[in-house]
N, C-alpha and C positions, 0 to 999 in steps of 0.2 A: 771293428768295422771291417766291411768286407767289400772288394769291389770286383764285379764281375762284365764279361764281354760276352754280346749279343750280337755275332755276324749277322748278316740276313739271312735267314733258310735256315741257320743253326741255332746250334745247342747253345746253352747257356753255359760260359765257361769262369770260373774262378782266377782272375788274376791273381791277386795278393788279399793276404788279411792283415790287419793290423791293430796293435793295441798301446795304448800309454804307457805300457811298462817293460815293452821288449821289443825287438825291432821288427821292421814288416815281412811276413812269411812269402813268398813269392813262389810260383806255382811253375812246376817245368815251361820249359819257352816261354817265359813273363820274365820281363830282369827291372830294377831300379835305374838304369840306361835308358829304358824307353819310356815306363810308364812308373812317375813319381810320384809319392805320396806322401804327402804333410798331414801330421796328425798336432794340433796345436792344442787341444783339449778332447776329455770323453765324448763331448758333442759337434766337431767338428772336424772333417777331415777333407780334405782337396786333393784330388789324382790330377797330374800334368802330363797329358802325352804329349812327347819330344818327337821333333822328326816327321810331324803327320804325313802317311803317305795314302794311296787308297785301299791298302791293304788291314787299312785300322777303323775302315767304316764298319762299324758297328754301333748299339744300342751300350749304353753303358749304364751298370746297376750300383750303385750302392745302397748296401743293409748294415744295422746295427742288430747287435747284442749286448744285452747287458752281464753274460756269464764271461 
């Protein structure tokens, strides 16, 4: 599972990836402090932004893979 962030005006950026059977990979300047992720099964997974401030207004993506 992959989740990504969509400022306004910008680029699509890659937070963190994650999988069932290693821990979540986190992208420079993305930490597990601000932006949490629960993965409870293959099919389901919930990001929690902590701290919302308005520097966090964006579109938010998530994508799956099945490799």
């Amino acid at each position: 599972m992959f989740w990504y962030q969509q400022p306004p005006r910008n680029v699509l950026k890659l937070i963190v990836s994650s999988s069932t059977w290693s821990h979540n990979s986190y992208e420079d300047g993305y930490s597990e402090a601000k932006f949490e992720v629960n993965r409870e099964s293959t099919d389901y997974s919930l990001m929690t932004i902590k701290n919302v401030t308005s520097k966090d207004e964006a579109t938010y993506f998530c994508a799956a893979s099945d490799h």
